[in-house]
C-alpha positions as CSV (number, residue, x, y, z in Angstrom):
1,X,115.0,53.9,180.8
2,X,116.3,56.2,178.9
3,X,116.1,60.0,178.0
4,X,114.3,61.7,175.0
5,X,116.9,64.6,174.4
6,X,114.3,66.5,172.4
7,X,111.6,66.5,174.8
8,X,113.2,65.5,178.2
9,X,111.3,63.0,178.5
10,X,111.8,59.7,180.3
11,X,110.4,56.5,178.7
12,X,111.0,52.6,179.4
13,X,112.3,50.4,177.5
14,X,110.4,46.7,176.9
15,X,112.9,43.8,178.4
16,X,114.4,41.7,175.9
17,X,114.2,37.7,175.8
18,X,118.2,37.9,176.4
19,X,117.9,39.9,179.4
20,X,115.6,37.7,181.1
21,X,117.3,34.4,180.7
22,X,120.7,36.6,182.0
23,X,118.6,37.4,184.7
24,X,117.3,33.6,185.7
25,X,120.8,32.4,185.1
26,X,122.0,35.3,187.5
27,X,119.6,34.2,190.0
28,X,120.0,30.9,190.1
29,X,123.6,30.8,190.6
30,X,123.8,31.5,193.8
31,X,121.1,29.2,195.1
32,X,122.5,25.7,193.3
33,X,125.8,27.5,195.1
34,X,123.7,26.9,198.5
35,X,124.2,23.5,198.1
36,X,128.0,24.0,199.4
37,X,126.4,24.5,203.0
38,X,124.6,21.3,202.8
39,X,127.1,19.2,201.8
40,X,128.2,17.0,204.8
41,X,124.3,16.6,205.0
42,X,123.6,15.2,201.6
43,X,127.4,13.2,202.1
44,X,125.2,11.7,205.1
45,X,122.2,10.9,202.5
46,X,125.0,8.9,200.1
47,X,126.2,6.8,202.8
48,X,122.9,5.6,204.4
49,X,120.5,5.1,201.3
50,X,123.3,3.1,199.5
51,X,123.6,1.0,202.6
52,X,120.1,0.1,202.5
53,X,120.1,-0.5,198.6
54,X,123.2,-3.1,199.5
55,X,120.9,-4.6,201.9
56,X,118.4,-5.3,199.6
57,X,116.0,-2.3,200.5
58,X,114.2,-0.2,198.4
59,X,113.9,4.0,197.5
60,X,110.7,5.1,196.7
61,X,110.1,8.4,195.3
62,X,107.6,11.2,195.2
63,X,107.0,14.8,193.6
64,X,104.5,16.7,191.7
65,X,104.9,18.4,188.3
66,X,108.5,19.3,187.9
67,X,109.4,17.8,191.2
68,X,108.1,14.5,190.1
69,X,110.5,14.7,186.8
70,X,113.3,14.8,189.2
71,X,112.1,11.9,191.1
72,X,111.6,9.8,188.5
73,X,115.2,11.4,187.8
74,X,117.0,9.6,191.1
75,X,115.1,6.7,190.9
76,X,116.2,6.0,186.7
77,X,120.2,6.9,187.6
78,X,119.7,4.0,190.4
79,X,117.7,1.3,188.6
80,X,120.0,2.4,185.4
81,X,123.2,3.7,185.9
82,X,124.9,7.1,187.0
83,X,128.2,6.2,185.8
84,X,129.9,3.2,184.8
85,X,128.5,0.1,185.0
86,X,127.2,-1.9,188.1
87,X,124.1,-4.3,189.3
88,X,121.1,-2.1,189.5
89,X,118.8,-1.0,192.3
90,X,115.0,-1.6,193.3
91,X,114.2,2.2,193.4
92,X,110.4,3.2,192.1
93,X,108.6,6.8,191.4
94,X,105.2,6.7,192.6
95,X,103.9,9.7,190.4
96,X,105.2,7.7,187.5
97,X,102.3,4.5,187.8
98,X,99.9,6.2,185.8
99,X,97.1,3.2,186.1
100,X,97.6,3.5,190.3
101,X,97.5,7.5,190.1
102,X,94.9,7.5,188.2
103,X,92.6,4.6,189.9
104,X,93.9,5.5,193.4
105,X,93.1,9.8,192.3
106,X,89.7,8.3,191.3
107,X,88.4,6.1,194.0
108,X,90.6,7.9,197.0
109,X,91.1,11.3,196.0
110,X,94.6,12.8,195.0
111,X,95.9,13.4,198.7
112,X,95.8,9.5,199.0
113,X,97.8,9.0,195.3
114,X,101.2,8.5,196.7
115,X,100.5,7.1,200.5
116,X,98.3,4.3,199.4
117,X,101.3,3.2,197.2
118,X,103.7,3.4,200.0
119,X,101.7,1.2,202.2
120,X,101.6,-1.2,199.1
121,X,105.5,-1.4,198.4
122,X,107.4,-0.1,201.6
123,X,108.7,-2.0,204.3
124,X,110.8,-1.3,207.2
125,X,114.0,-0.4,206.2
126,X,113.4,1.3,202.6
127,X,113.8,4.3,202.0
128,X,111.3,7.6,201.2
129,X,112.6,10.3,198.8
130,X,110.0,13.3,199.0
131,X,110.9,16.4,196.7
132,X,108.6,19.5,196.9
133,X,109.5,23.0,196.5
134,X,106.6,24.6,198.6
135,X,106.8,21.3,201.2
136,X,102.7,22.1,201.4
137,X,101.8,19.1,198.8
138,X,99.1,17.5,200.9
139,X,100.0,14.1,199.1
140,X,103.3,14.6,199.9
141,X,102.5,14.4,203.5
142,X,100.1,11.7,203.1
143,X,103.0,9.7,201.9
144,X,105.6,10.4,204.3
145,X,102.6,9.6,207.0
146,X,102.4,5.8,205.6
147,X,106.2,5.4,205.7
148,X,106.5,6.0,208.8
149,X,103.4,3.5,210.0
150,X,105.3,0.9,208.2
151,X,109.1,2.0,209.3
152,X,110.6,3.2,206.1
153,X,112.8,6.4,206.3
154,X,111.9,9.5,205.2
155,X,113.7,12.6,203.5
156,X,113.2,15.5,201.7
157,X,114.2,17.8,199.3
158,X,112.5,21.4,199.8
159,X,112.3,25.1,199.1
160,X,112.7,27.4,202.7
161,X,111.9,26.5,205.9
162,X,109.6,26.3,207.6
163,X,107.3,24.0,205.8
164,X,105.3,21.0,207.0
165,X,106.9,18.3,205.0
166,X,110.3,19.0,206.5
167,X,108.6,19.2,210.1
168,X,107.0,15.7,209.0
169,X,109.7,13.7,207.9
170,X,113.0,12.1,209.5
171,X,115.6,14.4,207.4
172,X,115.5,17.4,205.0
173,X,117.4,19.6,202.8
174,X,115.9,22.9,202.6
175,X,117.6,25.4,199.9
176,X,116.8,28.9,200.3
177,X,115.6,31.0,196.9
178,X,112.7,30.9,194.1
179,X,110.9,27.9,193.2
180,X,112.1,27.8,190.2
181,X,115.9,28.0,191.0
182,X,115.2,25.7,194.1
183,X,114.1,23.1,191.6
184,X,116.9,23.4,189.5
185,X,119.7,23.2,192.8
186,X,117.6,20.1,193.7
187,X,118.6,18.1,190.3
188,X,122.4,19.1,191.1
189,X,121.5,17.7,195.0
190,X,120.0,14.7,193.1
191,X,123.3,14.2,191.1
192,X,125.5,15.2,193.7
193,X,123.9,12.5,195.6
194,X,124.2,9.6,192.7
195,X,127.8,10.4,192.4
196,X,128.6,10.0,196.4
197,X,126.7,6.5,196.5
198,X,128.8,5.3,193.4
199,X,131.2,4.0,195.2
200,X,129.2,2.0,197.7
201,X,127.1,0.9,195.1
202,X,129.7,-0.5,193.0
203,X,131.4,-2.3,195.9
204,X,128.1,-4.0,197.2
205,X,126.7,-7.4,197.3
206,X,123.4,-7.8,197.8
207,X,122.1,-9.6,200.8
């Protein structure tokens, strides 16, 4: 605001561009910064998901819009690589088999899109990766449901507790803040999490 020294008038003045990317930036900091609380939690993640990836078990993956970007984020670094080379990974996003999605939206209806894949690919012993920054997806739920009939693990990313998809599945990380900035600490949990199964990754033999 400022003052009209004629007049005395008070008028407001429009908010740049600038200032609202200072101000997203400003926000977000201390959200991704959450992630420090969470750490032996997501160390905890590392150790068991690249166990079962040694073993010869599978992470599937989950999310919608943005969420599903990230996903599909986790499950390239494992079938890829993070860093450095080593064997890759069976790891699969859901979101990302267009023809199923779209066949399965079509003749089941879009809450059925990702747990009608997971009672097609998952087996006892893989692994469920959910991420969802409301943890209210109805798909989402759906999924985690058929992983558990079939005895995969389930875990999630989401935004604040409480939401169902935490209540639902086996583990979660919930980060505290904005959607927007909760999506944005979740890629950092999602690298933070690559980088900790490295190791164990490299050093395994498939069985």
């Amino acid at each position: 605001m400022t003052t009209d020294q004629r007049t005395g008038s008070i008028t407001e003045q429009p908010v740049t561009s600038t200032r609202v990317v200072l101000d997203h930036v400003a926000a977000s900091v201390p959200v991704i910064a959450s992630l420090v609380d969470h750490g032996a939690h997501i160390g905890d993640w590392a150790d068991d998901i690249a166990a079962r990836l040694v073993a010869g078990r599978r992470l599937l993956a989950a999310g919608n819009g943005g969420s599903a970007a990230e996903a599909q984020h986790l499950t390239s670094e494992l079938t890829g690589r993070f860093d450095g080379d080593r064997p890759a990974y069976s790891a699969i996003a859901l979101h990302a088999e267009s023809s199923a999605v779209t066949a399965i939206g079509n003749d089941y209806g879009f809450d059925e899109v990702f747990a009608r894949q997971v009672s097609a690919h998952a087996r006892a012993g893989d692994v469920l990766v959910l991420l969802s920054t409301s943890g209210r997806s109805p798909n989402l739920l759906r999924a985690a449901q058929a992983a558990r009939a079939v005895g995969a693990r389930t875990i999630a990313m989401t935004g604040p507790r409480p939401n169902p998809l935490a209540e639902l599945v086996d583990d979660a990380v919930c980060i505290d803040g904005p959607a927007a900035n909760v999506q944005e600490a979740q890629l950092v949990l999602v690298h933070a999490l690559c980088r900790a199964m490295e190791p164990a990754l490299r050093r395994g033999v498939r069985r």
